[in-house]
C-alpha angles and dihedrals in degrees: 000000000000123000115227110284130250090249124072111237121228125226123293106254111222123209125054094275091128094069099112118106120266092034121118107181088146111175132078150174111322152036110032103172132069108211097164158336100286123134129267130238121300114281099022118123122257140204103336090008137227111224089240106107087128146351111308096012108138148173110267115245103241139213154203092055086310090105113192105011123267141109122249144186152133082008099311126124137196126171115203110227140209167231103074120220102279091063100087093271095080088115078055115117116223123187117195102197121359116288086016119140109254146247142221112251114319109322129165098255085059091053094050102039084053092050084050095049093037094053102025108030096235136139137196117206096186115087099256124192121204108269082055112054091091099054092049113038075041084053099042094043106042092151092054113031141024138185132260126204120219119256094022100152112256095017126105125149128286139218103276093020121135123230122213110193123184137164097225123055095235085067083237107116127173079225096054095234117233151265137228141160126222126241105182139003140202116168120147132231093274098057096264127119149070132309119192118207135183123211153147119256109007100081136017086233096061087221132078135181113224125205120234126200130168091348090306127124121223125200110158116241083034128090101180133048138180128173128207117226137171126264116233118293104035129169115240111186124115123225108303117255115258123281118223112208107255107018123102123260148197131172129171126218115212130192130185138206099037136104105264147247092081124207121202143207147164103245091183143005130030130284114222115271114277088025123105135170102220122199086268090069095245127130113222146158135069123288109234129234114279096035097113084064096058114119125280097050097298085301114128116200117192135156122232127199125210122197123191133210093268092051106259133137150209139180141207132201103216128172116202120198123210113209130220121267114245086179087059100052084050095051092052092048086052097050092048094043085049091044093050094047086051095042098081099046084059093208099145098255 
């Protein structure tokens, strides 16, 4: 879980007075605490996400050659949703990983804590607006991101990078500022140049293009901007696909910005019965009969840990479901209907 941030959270503001476009106060009454990997309510997204958590909720169109909006890469994809509180959902609850606090409706810190969960496995379990995602998740995660100030020299944005954008330099607006992640980036070598990001609540396209000059971001109603980035080795592989008791199944772990060959291992928690990570980094086995039962809720969080040539390292926080087996209702239905049928002639099986 994440450690408090570095940055004292204000209040939590009640009402619906953070309606107006723009705004990403994202966090309201209710749960503040993640105590594990459970599912949310019905019809919220999961990992990845479809833009279906209620009646009328859609993917946003796009722009700029991102059509429709959403932001890919190294095989993830996450689609950025509307409509935006405002739009008669605002009473709407919106998860954006399983066991998240939730937001009103689909707002930007929902989009990008659900890129950071979907491609890096974390979690915050402090409410966060969105001039804030960067210092906290910056804050929780030390060993795997760190924060970048806008107009450092050499330093623009990256694809996968997170913006934080606030109207006040403390990053602690009454608004609550705004998030985005970028998509793409082209900024020359003198700091001058373009940066596309997708989001929730800013546009009705879902999707903007920022102009950079001399290393500085510009998004227009914000004065101050700062971006969260990874810090060398990362792990880039999104949740691992379900596992179904039984079948046979095979999963790779990738990482990225480190000095290969890679070599893996689970740090904490259990992996399923029949599965094992091996040093290559793939999940493999077959999952045995009653994990799905497994607390909590057939989910299985553990932590796995990549080390590169040079010595560094780099964990993960994943969380791999096992799946019922429909093969196994059938057989005990079998076995009853053949005992039932022996049971009267009483010969002994």
């Amino acid at each position: 879980m994440v450690r408090p941030a570095v940055r004292n959270r204000r209040l939590l503001r009640s009402g619906l007075a953070v309606l107006a476009l723009a705004l990403c106060s994202a966090r309201w009454p209710g749960r503040v605490t993640v105590t594990a990997l459970v599912s949310p309510a019905p019809g919220s997204p999961l990992a990845g996400g479809q833009c279906a958590a209620f009646p009328g909720a859609h993917q946003l169109p796009g722009a700029g050659g991102v059509v429709p909006a959403a932001w890919s890469g190294g095989g993830l994809l996450v689609p950025a949703c509307g409509p935006v509180p405002g739009d008669g959902t605002a009473a709407a609850r919106v998860y954006p990983y399983p066991d998240a606090l939730w937001t009103a409706g689909y707002q930007c810190v929902e989009f990008s804590e659900r890129y950071l969960y979907d491609r890096f496995g974390v979690m915050m379990n402090i409410p966060t607006d969105g001039d804030q995602v960067a210092a906290h998740y910056g804050a929780g995660y030390p060993g795997l991101f760190m924060v970048i100030r806008n107009g450092t020299p050499h330093r623009a944005p990256a694809a996968g990078d997170v913006l934080s954008l606030s109207a006040a330099p403390g990053f602690d607006s009454a608004s609550g500022g705004h998030t985005a992640v970028v998509q793409s980036s082209s900024v020359s070598a003198a700091g001058n140049g373009t940066v596309t990001v997708v989001e929730e609540n800013a546009n009705a396209a879902g999707v903007a293009v920022l102009q950079v000059s001399d290393w500085t971001v510009r998004f227009p109603g914000f004065g101050f901007v700062e971006w969260l980035t990874t810090a060398g080795l990362t792990v880039t592989s999104p949740h691992p696909p379900q596992a179904v008791p039984g079948k046979r199944y095979s999963f790779a772990l990738t990482a990225t910005d480190g000095r290969p060959p890679y070599r893996w291992r689970v740090t904490s928690g259990t992996l399923p019965a029949g599965l094992a990570l091996s040093a290559a980094g793939v999940l493999s086995g077959a999952a045995r009969a009653g994990a799905a039962a497994a607390p909590p809720a057939g989910r299985w969080p553990v932590t796995v840990a990549v080390t590169d040539t040079r010595g560094a390292t780099a964990t993960a926080a994943l969380s791999l479901s096992v799946a019922e087996s429909p093969a196994a209702g059938v057989n005990r239905n079998l076995k009853y209907a053949e005992w039932s049928w022996r049971y009267p002639n009483d010969d002994g099986w």
